[in-house]
C-alpha positions as a Markdown table, in Angstrom:
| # | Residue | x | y | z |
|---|---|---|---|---|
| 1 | Unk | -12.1 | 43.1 | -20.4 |
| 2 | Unk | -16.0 | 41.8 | -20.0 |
| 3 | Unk | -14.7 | 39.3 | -22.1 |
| 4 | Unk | -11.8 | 38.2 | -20.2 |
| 5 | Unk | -13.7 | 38.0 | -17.0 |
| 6 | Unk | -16.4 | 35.8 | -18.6 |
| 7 | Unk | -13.6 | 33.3 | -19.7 |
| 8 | Unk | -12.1 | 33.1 | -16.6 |
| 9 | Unk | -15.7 | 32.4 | -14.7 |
| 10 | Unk | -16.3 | 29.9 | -17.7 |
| 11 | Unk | -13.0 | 28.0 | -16.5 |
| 12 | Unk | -13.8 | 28.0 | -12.9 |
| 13 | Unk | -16.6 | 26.4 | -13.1 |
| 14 | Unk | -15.6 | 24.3 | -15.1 |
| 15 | Unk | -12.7 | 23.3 | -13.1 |
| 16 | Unk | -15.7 | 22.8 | -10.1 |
| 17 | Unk | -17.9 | 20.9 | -12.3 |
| 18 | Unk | -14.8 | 18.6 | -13.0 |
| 19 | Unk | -13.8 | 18.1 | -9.1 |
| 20 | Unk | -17.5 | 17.5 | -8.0 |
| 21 | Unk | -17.5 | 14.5 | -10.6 |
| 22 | Unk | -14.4 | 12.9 | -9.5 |
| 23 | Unk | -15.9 | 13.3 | -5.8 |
| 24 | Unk | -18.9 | 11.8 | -7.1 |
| 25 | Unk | -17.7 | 8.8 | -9.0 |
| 26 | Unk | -14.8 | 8.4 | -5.7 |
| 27 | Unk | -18.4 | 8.5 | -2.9 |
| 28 | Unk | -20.0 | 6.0 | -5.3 |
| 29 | Unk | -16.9 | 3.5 | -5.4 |
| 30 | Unk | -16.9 | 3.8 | -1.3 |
| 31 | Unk | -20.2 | 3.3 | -0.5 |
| 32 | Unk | -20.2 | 0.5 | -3.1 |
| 33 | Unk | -17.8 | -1.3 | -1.4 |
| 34 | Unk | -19.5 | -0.5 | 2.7 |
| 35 | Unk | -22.1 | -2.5 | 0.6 |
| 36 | Unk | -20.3 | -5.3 | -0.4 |
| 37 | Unk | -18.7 | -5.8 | 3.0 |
| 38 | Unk | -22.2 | -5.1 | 4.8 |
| 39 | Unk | -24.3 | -7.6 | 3.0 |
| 40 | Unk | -23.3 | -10.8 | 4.5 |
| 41 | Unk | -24.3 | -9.4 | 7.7 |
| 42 | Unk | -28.1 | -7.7 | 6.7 |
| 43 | Unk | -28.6 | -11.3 | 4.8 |
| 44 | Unk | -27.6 | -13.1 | 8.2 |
| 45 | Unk | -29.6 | -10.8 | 10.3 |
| 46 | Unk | -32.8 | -11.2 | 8.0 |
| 47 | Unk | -32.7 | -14.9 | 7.8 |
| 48 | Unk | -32.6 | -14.6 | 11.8 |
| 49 | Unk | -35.0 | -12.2 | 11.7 |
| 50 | Unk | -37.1 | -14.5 | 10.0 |
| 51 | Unk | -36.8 | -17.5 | 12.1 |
| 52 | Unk | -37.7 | -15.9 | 15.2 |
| 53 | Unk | -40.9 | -14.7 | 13.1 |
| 54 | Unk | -41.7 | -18.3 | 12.5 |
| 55 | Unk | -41.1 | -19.5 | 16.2 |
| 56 | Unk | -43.3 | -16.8 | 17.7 |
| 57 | Unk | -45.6 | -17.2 | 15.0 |
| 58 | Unk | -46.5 | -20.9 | 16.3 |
| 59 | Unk | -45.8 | -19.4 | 20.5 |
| 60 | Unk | -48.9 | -16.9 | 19.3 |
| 61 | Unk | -51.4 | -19.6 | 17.7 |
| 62 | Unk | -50.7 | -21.9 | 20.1 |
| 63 | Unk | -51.6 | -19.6 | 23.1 |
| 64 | Unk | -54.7 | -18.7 | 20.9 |
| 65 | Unk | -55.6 | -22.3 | 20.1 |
| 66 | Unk | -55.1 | -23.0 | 24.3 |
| 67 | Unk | -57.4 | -20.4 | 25.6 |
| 68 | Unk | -60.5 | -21.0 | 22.7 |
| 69 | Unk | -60.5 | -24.3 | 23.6 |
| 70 | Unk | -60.8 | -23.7 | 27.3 |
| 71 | Unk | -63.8 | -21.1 | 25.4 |
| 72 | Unk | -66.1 | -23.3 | 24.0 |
| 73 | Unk | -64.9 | -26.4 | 25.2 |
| 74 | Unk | -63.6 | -27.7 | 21.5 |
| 75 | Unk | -59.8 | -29.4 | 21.4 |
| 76 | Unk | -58.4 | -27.2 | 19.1 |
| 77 | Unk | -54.8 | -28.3 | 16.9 |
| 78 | Unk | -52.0 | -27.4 | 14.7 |
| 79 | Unk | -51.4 | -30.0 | 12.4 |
| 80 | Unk | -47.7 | -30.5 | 10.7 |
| 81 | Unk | -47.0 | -31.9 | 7.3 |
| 82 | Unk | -43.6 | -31.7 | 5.6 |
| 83 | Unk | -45.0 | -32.9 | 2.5 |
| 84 | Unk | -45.6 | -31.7 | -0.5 |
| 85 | Unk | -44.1 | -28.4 | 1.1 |
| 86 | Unk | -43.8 | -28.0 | 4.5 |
| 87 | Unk | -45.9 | -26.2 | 7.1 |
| 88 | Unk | -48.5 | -26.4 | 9.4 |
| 89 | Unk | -52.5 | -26.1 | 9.7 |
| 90 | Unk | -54.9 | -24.4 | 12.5 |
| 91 | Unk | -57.7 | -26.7 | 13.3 |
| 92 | Unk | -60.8 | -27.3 | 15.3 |
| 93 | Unk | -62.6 | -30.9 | 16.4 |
| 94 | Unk | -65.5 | -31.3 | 14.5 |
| 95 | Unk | -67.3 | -34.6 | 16.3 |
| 96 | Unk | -66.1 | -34.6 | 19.9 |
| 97 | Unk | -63.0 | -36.8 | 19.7 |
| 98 | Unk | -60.2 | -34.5 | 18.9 |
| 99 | Unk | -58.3 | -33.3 | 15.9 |
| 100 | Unk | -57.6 | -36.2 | 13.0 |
| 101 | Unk | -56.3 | -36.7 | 9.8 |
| 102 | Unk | -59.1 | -38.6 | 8.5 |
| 103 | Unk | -61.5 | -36.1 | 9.9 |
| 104 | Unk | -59.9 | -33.6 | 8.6 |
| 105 | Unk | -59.9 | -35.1 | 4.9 |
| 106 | Unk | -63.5 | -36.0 | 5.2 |
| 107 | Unk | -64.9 | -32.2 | 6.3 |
| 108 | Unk | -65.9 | -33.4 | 9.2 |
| 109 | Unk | -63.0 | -31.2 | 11.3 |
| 110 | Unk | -61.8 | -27.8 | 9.7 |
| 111 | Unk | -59.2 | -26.0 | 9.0 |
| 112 | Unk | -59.2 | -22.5 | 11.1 |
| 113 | Unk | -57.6 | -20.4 | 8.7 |
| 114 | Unk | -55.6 | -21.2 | 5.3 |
| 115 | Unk | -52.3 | -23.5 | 6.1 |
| 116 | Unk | -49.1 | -21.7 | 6.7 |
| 117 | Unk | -46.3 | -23.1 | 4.0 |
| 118 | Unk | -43.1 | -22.3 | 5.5 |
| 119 | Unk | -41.3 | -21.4 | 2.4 |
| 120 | Unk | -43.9 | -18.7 | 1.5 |
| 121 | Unk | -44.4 | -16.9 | 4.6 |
| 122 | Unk | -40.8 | -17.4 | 6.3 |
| 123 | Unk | -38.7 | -17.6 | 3.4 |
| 124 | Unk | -35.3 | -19.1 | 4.3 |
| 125 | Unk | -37.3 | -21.2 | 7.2 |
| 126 | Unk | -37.2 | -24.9 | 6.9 |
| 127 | Unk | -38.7 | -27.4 | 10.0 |
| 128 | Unk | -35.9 | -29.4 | 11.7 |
| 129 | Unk | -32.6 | -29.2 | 13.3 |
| 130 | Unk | -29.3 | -28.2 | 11.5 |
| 131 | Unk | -26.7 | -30.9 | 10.5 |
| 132 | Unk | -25.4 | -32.3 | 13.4 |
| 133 | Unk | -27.0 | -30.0 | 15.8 |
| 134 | Unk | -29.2 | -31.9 | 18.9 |
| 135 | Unk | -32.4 | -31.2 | 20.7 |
| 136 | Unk | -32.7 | -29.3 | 23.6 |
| 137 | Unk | -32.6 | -32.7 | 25.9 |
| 138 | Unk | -29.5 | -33.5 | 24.4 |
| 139 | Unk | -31.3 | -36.2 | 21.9 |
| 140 | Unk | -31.4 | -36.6 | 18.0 |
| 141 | Unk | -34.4 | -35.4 | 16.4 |
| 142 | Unk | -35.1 | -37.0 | 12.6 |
| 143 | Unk | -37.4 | -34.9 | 11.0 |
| 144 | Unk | -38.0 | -31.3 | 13.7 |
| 145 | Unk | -41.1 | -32.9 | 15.4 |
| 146 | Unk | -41.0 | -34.6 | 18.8 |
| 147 | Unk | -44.9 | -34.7 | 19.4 |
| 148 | Unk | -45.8 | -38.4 | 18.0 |
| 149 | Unk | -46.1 | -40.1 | 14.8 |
| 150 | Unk | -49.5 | -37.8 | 14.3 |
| 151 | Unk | -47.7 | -34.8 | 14.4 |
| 152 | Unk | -50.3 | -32.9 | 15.8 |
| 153 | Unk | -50.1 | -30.7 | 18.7 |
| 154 | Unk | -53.3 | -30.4 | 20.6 |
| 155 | Unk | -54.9 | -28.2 | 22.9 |
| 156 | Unk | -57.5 | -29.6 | 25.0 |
| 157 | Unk | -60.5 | -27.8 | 26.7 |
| 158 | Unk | -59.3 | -28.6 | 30.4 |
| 159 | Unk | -56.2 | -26.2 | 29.5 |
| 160 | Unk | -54.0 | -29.3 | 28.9 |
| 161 | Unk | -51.8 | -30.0 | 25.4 |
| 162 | Unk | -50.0 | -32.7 | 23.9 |
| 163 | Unk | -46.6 | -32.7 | 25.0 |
| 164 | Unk | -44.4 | -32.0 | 22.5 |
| 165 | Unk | -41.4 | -29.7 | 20.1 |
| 166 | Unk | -40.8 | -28.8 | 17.0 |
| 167 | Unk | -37.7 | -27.2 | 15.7 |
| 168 | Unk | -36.9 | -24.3 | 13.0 |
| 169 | Unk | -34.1 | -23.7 | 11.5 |
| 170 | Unk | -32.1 | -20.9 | 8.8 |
| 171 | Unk | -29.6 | -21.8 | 6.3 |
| 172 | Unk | -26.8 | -20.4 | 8.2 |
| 173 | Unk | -27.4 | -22.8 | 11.2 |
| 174 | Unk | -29.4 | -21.3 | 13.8 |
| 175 | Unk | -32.1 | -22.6 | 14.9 |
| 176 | Unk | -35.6 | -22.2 | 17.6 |
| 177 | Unk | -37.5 | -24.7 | 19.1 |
| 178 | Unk | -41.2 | -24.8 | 20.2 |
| 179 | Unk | -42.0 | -26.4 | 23.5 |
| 180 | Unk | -45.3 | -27.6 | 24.8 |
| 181 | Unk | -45.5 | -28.9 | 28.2 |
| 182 | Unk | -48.8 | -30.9 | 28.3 |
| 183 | Unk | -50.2 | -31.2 | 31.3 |
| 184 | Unk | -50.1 | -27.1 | 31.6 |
| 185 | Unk | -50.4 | -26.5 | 28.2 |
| 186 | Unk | -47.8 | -23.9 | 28.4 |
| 187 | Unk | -45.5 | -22.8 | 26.1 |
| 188 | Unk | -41.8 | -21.7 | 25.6 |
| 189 | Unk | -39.7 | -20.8 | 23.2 |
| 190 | Unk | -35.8 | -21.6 | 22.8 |
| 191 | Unk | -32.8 | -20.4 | 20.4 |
| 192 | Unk | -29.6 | -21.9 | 19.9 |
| 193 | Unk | -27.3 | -19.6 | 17.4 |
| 194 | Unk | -24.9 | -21.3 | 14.9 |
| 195 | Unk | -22.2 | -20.3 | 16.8 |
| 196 | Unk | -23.6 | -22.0 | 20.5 |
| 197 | Unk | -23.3 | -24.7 | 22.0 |
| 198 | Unk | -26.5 | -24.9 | 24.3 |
| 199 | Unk | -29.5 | -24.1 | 24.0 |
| 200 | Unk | -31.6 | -20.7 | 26.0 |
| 201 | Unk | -34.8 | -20.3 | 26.9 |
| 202 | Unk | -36.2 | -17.0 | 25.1 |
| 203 | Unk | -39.6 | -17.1 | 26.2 |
């Protein structure tokens, strides 16, 4: 009888053990595809993520650059390159007459901090405007910086800046701008989504 009772509990269990699996293996093959179907979107909403990093990233140092200047009375500058990879570097005059390229190459102004590549610290991020997309006055922009052909944004110590924008874009179209209004030296920050057709003022 002992024995009949033990086979019986043998084949329950194992008829349990065979029903979990099939649950198992049927969860896994769901969630695999609320995944699949969900990706897209977390990609999307990363590379977003990411942009608005980068455009509140130069709001931040450029407020910081603004008030040390008005400090100790030295312009201070973030200086753009696109080449070899593209980002920008936080700099302080050196001599009295600004920040410059040449000054910068020959020591005599510095670099506050090491330069920000783009496609390190905002990976997806890229300077300029998407395909067929147009600034935020309506105008084309060639290469994602309307500030000169120096390419340097400045801050001077009366509170003042260089007028100026640069523009950010992801690879799914979106894209924020960075506004400097010079004689104030304030700044703002825009956003215009791939799916938009104007422009808004986030900050």
């Amino acid at each position: 009888m002992a024995e009949v009772e033990a086979a019986r509990a043998t084949s329950a269990t194992g008829r349990q053990f065979g029903a979990s699996l099939v649950e198992l293996v049927i969860g896994l093959a769901v969630a695999g595809i609320l995944l699949q179907a969900a990706a897209p979107s977390f990609v999307r909403w990363r590379q977003l993520r990411r942009l608005h990093l980068a455009g509140w990233s130069l709001v931040m140092a450029g407020v910081g650059l603004r008030a040390a200047a008005a400090a100790d009375g030295r312009t201070r500058a973030i200086v753009f390159d696109l080449d070899p990879e593209p980002g920008w570097l936080l700099a302080v005059d050196g001599d009295g007459d600004g920040v410059r390229r040449a000054d910068l190459q020959a020591g005599v102004d510095r670099g506050l901090r090491p330069r920000t590549v783009i496609s390190k610290r905002f990976a997806g991020v890229e300077i300029g405007l998407p395909p067929g997309r147009r600034g935020i006055n309506g105008r084309a922009v060639d290469d994602g910086t309307v500030l000169g052909r120096s390419d340097i944004l400045s801050f001077g110590p009366s509170g003042g800046a260089s007028t100026g924008t640069v523009y950010l874009r992801n690879r799914f179209g979106d894209a924020v701008a960075v506004r400097v209004y010079g004689p104030t030296g304030r700044l703002a920050l825009w956003e215009i989504r791939q799916s938009q057709t104007s422009w808004a003022r986030v900050w």
